[in-house]
LUMLO-214536 format. One record per residue: residue in three letters; y, z, x of N, C-alpha, C in turn. Coordinates in steps of 0.02 Angstrom, whole numbers, plus 50000, padded with zeros to 5 digits. Atoms other than C-alpha are relative to their C-alpha. Layout:
N
ALAYZXYZXYZX ...
END
This chain:
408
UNK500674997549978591234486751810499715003949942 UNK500424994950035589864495051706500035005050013 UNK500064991649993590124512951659499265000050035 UNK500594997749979588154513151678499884996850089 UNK500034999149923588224505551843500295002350063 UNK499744997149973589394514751897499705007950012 UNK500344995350023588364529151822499305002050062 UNK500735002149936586804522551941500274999750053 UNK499974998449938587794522452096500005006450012 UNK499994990149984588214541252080499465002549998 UNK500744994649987586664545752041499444995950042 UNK500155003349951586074533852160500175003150065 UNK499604996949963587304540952276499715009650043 UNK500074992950001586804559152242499255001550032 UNK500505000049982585064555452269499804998050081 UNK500185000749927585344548552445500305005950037 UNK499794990949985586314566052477499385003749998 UNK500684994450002584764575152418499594999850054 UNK500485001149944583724565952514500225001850058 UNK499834998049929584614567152679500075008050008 UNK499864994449973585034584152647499245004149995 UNK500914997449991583024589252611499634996250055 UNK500235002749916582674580152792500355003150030 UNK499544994349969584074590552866499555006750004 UNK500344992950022583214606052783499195000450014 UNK500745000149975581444600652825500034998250114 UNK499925003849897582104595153025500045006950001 UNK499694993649971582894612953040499465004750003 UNK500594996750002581284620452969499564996450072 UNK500385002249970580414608353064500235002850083 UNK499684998749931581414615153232499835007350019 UNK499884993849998581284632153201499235002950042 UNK500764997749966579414633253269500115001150082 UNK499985000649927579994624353443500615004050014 UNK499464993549952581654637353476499595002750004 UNK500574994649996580344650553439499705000650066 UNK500494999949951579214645253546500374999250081 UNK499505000749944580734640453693500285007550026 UNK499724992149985581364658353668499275005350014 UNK500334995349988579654666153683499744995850064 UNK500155002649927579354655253855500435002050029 UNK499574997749964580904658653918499855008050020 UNK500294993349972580314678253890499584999850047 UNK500504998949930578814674953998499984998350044 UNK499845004449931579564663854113500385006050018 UNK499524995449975580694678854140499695005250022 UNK500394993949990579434691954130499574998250076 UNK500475001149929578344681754277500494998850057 UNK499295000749923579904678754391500135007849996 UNK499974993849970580154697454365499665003650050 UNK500364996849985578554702554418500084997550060 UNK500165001849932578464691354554500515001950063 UNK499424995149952580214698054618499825007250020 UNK499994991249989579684715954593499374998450046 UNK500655001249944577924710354687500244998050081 UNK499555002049920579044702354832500255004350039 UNK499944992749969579854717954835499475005850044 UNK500504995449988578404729054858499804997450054 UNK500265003149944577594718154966500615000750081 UNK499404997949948579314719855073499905005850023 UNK500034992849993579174738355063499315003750030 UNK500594998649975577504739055118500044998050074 UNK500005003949943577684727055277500645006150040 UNK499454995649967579204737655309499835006950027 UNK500274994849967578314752355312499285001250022 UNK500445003149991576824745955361499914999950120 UNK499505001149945577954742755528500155005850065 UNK499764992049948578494761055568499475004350010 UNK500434994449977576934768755549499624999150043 UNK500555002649947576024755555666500475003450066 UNK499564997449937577454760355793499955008650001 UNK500074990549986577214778255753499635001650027 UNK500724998949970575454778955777500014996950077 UNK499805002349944575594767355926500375006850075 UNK499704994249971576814781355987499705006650040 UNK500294992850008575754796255943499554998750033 UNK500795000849967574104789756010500104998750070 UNK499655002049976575094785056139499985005750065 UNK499784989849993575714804856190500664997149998 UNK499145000050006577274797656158500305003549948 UNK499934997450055577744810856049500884999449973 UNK499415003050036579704809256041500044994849971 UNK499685008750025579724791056003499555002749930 UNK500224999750035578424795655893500325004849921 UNK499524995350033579454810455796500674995849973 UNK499525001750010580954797455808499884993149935 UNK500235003050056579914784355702499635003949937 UNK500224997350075579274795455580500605004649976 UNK499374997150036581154803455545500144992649977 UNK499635008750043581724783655506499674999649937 UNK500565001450059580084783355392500035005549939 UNK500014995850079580454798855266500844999549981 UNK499065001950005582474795255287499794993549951 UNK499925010050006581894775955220499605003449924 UNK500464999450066580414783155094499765008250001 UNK499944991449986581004801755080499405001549924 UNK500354997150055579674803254920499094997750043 UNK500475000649961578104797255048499905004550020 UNK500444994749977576934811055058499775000850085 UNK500365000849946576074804655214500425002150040 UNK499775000649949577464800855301500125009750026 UNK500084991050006577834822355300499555001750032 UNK500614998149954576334824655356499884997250055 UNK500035005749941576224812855506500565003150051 UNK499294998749980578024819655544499945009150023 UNK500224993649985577474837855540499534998450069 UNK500444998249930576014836355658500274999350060 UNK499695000849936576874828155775500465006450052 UNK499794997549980577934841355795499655006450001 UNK500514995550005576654852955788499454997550086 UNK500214999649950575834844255938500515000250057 UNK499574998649939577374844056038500115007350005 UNK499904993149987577694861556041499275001950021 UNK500644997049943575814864756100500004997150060 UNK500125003649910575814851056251500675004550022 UNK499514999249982577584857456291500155007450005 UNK499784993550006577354875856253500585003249979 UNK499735000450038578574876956146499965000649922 UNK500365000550069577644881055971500395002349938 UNK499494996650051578754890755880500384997549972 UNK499595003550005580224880155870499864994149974 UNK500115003950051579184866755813499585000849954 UNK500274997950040578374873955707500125001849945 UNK499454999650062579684878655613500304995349967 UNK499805007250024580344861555596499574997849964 UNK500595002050019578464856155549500005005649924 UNK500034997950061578424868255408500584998949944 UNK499345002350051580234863655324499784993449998 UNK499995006150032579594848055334499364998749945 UNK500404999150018577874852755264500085003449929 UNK499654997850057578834864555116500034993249966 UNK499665004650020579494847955066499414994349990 UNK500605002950013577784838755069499735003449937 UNK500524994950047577114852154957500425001149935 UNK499765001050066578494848954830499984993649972 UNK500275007950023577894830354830499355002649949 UNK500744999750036576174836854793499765005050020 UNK500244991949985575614855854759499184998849999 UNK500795000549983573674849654789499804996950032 UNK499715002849959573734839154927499805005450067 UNK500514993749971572224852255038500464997950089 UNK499645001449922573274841855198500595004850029 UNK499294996349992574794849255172499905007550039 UNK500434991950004573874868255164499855000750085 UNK500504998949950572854866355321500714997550061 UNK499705000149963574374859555413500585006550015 UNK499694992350014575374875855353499605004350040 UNK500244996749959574054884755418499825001050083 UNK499885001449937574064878555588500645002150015 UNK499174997649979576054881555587500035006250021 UNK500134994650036575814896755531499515003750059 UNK500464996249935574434901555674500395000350038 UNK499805000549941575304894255810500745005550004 UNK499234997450003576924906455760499825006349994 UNK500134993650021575644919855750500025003149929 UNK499804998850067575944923355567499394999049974 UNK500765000550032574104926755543499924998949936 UNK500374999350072574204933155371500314992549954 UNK500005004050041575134917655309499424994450023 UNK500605003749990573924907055406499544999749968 UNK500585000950047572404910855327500385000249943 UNK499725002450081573484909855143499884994050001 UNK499775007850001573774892155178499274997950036 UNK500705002149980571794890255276499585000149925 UNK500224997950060571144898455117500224995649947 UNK499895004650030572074885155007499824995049980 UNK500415006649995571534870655084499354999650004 UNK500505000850018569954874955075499414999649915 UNK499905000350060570064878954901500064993249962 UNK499995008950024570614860354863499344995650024 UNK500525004349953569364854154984499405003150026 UNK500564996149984567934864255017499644996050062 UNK500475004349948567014850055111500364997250042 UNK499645004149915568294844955250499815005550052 UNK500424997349921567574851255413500405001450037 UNK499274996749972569184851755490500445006849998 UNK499674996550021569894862355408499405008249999 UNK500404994549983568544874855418499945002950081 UNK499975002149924568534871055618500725004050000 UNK499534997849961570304874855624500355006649960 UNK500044993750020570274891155507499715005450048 UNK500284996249932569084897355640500345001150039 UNK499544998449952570204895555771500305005550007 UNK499724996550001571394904755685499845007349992 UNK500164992949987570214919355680499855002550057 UNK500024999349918569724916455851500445004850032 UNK499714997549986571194920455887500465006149998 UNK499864994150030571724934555782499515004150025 UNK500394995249962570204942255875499325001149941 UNK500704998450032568754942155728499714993549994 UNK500345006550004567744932355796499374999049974 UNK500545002850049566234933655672500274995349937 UNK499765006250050567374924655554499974994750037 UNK500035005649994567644914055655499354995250021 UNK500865001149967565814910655731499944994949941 UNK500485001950077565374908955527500324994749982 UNK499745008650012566774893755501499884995250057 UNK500375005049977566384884755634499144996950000 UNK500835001250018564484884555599500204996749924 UNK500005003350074565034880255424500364994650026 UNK499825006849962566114865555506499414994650025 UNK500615003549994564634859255580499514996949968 UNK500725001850045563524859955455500504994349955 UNK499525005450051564954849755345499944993150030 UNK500315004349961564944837755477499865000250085 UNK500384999349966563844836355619500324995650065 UNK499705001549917564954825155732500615002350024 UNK499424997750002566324836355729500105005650078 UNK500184997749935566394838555923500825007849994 UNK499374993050006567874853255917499415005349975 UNK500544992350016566734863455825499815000750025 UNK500345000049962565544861655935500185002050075 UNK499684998549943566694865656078500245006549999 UNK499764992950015567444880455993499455007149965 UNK500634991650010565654889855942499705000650047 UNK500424997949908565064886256127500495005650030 UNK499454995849984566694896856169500015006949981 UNK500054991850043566394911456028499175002050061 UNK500544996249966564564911856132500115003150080 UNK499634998549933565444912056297500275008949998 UNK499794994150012566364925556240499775006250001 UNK500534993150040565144937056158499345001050046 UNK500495000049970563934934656302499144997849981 UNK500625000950054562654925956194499964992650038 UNK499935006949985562974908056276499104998250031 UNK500535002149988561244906556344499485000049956 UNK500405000850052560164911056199500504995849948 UNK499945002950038561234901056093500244993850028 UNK500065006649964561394886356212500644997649987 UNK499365000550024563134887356216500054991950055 UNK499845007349947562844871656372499624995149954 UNK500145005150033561914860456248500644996849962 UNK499735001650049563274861956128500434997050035 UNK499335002149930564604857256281499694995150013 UNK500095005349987563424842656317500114994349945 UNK499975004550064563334836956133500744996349995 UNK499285001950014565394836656145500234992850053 UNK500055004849936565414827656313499874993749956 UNK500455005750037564044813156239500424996349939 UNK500115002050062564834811156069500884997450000 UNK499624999050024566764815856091500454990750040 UNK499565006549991568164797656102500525000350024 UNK499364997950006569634807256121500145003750095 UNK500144998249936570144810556306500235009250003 UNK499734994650016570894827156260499455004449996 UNK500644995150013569264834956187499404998750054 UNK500305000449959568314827256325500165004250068 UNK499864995749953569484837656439499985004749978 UNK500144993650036569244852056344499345003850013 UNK500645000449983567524850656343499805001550084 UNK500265000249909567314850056550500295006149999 UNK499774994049995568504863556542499445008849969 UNK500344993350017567354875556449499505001450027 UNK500615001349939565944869456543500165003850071 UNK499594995549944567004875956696499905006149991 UNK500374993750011567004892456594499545001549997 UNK500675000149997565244892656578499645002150051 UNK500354998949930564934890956764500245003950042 UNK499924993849956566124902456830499965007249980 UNK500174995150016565524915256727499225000350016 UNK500625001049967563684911756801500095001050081 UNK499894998649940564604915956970499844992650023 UNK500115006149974564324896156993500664995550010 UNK499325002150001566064893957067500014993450031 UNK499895005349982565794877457173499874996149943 UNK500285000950055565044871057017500594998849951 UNK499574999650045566374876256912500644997850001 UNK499425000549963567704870757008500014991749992 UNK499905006550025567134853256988499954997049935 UNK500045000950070566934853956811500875000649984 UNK499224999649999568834859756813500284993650012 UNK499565008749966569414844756932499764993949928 UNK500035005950058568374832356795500595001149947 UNK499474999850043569454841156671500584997249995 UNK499395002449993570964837556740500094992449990 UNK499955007349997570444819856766500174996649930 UNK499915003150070570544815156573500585005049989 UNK499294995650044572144829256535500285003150065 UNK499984995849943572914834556677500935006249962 UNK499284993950019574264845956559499465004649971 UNK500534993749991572564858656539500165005050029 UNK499774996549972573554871556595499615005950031 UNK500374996549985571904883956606499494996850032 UNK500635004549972570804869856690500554999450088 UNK499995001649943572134869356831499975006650031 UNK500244994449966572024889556844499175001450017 UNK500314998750009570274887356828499634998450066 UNK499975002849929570154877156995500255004950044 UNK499554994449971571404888557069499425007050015 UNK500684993049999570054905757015499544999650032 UNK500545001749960568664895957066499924999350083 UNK499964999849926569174890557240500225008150059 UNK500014994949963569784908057287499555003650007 UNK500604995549993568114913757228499644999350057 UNK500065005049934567734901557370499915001650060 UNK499624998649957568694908757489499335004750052 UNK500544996449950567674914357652499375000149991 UNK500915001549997565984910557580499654995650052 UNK500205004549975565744895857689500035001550077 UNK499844999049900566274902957861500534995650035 UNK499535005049989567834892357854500475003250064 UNK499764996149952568954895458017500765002049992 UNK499444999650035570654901557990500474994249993 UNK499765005150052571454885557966499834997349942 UNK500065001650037570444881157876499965003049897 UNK499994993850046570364896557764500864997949956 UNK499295002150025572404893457751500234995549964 UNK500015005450032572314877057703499784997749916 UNK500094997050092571244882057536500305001949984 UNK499594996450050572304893157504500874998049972 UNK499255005050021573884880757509499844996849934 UNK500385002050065572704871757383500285002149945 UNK500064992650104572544888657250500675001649994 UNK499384999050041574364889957265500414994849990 UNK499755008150059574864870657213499775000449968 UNK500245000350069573584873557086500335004149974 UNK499694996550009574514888357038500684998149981 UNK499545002049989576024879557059500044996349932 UNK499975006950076575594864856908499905005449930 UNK500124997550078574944877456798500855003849973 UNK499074997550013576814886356807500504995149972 UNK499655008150038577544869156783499994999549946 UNK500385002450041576514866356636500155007849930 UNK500034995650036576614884556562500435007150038 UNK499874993049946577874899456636499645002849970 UNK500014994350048577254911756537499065002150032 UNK500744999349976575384908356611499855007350024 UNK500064994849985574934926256639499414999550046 UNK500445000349947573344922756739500364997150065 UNK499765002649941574444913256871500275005150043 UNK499444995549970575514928356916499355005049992 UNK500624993749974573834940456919499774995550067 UNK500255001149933573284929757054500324998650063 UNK499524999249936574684926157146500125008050028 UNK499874992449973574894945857142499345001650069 UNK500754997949960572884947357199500074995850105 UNK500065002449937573214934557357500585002150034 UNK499514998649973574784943157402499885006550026 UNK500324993449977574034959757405499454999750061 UNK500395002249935572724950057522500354999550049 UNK499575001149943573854945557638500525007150026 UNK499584994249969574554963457655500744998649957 UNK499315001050015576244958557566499925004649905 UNK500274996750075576044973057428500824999949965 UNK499655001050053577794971857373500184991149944 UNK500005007450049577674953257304499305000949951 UNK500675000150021575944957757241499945005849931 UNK499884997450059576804970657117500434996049981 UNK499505002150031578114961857086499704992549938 UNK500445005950017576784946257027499715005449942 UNK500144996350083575994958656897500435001749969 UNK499494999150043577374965556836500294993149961 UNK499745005950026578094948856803499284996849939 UNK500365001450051576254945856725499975004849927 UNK499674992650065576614962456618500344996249966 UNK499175002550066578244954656534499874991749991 UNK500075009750033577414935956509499404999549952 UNK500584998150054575884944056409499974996849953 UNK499935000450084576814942456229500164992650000 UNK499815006350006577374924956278499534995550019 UNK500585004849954575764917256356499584998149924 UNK500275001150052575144908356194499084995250013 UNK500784998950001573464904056300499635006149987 UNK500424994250009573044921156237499954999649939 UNK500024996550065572504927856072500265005849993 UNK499594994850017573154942555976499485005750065 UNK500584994849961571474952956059500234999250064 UNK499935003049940571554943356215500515003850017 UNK499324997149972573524949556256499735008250018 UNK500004990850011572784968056214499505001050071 UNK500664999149964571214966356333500454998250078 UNK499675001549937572344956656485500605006249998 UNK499454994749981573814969956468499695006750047 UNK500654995049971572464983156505499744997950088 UNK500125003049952571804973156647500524999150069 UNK499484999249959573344971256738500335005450004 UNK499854991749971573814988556734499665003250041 UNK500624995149945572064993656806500264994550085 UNK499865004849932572744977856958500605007150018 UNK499424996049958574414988356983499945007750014 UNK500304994749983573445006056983499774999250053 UNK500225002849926572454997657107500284999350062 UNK499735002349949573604992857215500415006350011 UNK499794994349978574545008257220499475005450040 UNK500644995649998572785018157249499664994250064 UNK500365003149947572405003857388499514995449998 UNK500205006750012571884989757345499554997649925 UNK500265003150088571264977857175499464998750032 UNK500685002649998569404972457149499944995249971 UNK499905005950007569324956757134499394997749949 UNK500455001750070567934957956973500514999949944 UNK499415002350048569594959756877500414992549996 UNK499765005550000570104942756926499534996649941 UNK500525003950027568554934356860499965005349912 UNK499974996950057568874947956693500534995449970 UNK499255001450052570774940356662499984993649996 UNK500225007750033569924921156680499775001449944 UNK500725003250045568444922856581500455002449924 UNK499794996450061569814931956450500524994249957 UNK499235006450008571054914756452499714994049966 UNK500335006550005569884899856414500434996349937 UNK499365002550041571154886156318499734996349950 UNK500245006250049570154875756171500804999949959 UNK499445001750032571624868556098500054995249947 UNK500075003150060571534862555934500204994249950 UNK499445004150037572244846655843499885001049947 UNK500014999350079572604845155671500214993949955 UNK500035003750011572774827955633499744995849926 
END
């Protein structure tokens, strides 16, 4: 063989090496675009299956709780307040960093201890759970105004207004919360504060039937109800209000209204309407009760029939005890019709017992307790000295009247 063609295969040889291996080196280049591009799809194929997992999720977590609060509400709107209390403990146990749920969970127990008379006790619960809202979120004007309600209902004026004063601070323009600041002066006994927040409630907003229920009440009070048309404002509530609660509220004050006009048949059926929409109005069923004894012998009834009323005023008497021991107007009047009947030792023994249910009768205010303690002392002077005057009865109503406040 020829050296030189032996020469030309090798470098023949070498040259088909080159070549293949600069197609190798141009494929690998040539490859390197599509991994690239495989590894940066795979990222977004990964990144959109994430999202859509974490979106699945959420969407889970929503439906889920979506779930407990329809059953809560359901509950609550309901008056089913345990079940309601028992679905909103599942709901901060499940989504213990959910603001709402806290709040939802508080009131509740904030309205069971008022229907149930019982305020204290939940009230206390309602604020540990409300503490714990307010370390979710220190601005959060809900939290505040529900503190302050706790906080009333436990008597604890001065933190009350702290926590009224708060939320208004965050919120200046909720109407509520001005509405149910009032209250709490209402009931602390200064009632030009409170006059001046509920008028500012009003003016915030104008369909805010509570207000409107609770400055017909300050006029009641203050003897002003006719020049300031404290019965318009009681019709406006009637007309406007949805809620069967404030509609019984409403008849109820109306009731006050008329048996302080000495318009006891009158007033007596404004009471009964009351009952008809709330019949746990614990001062709408004494209010029936006051009224009908005012009743008593006007008509020329004959003594059965006289007796028979008065079986009446003491089943009405009877529900409001059910509903509230502590009712201190119930046990002034059971004293007053016992002393009627000649039976003067049950007729002390009925004030006295209203004596020692004063501090516990939370249809009173701080004033209120001071003004009825008074009142029932001048009954058991009376009766030692020969008999009560029965203008003190119609003093220790007109001193009880129950607007009862939600806070929702």
């Amino acid at each position: 063989m020829d050296i030189n063609t032996n020469e030309a295969n090798q470098n023949g040889g070498e040259e088909v090496n080159s070549k293949e291996a600069g197609e190798k080196v141009v494929a690998v280049k040539n490859n390197k675009p599509v991994a690239v591009a495989f590894i940066i799809f795979g990222i977004i194929a990964l990144g959109i299956a994430i999202f859509f997992y974490l979106d699945y999720r959420v969407r889970l977590v929503e439906k889920d709780q979506e779930q407990i609060i329809s059953g809560y509400l359901e509950a609550y709107e309901g008056g089913y307040l345990d079940e309601a209390i028992k679905k909103g403990e599942i709901f901060i146990k499940k989504y213990p960093s959910d603001l709402e749920g806290y709040l939802q969970l508080a009131n509740s127990y904030l309205q069971k201890g008022s229907l149930e008379f019982n305020e204290e006790e939940n009230a206390n619960i309602a604020i540990e759970l409300l503490e714990k809202a307010k370390s979710l979120n220190e601005t959060n004007s809900g939290v505040y105004r529900l503190l302050g309600y706790a906080y009333e209902i436990k008597e604890d004026y001065e933190n009350s207004f702290l926590n009224y004063d708060k939320a208004i601070e965050l919120n200046p323009g909720d109407s509520d919360t001005w509405n149910a600041r009032g209250h709490a002066y209402e009931l602390f006994g200064d009632l030009v504060t409170a006059e001046n927040d509920y008028v500012e409630a009003i003016e915030l907003d104008r369909t805010n039937v509570l207000a409107y229920i609770n400055l017909a009440n300050i006029y009641i009070k203050t003897n002003r109800s006719v020049e300031n048309d404290a019965e318009g404002l009681i019709d406006y509530a009637l007309e406007n209000a949805d809620d069967e609660r404030i509609i019984a509220e409403a008849f109820q004050l109306a009731g006050v209204l008329y048996f302080e006009r000495g318009d006891y048949e009158e007033a007596a059926l404004l009471f009964d309407d009351s009952l008809e929409y709330d019949d746990r109005l614990v001062n709408s069923w004494m209010g029936l009760a006051y009224s009908d004894f005012m009743l008593l012998g006007t008509e020329g009834e004959s003594e059965y029939e006289y007796g028979e009323e008065l079986s009446f005023i003491l089943e009405y008497i009877e529900e409001a005890l059910d509903i509230n021991e502590n009712q201190t107007s119930a046990y002034v009047l059971q004293g007053i019709i016992s002393e009627g009947t000649g039976d003067v030792e049950t007729a002390k023994e009925m004030y006295t017992t209203a004596l020692n249910v004063i501090s516990d009768d939370i249809t009173l205010g701080a004033l209120e307790k001071s003004e009825v303690t008074k009142e029932v002392l001048e009954l058991l002077a009376n009766l030692s000295g020969g008999g009560s005057d029965l203008s003190e009865l119609k003093k220790v109503f007109e001193s009880t009247p129950e607007i009862n406040n939600e806070n929702e």
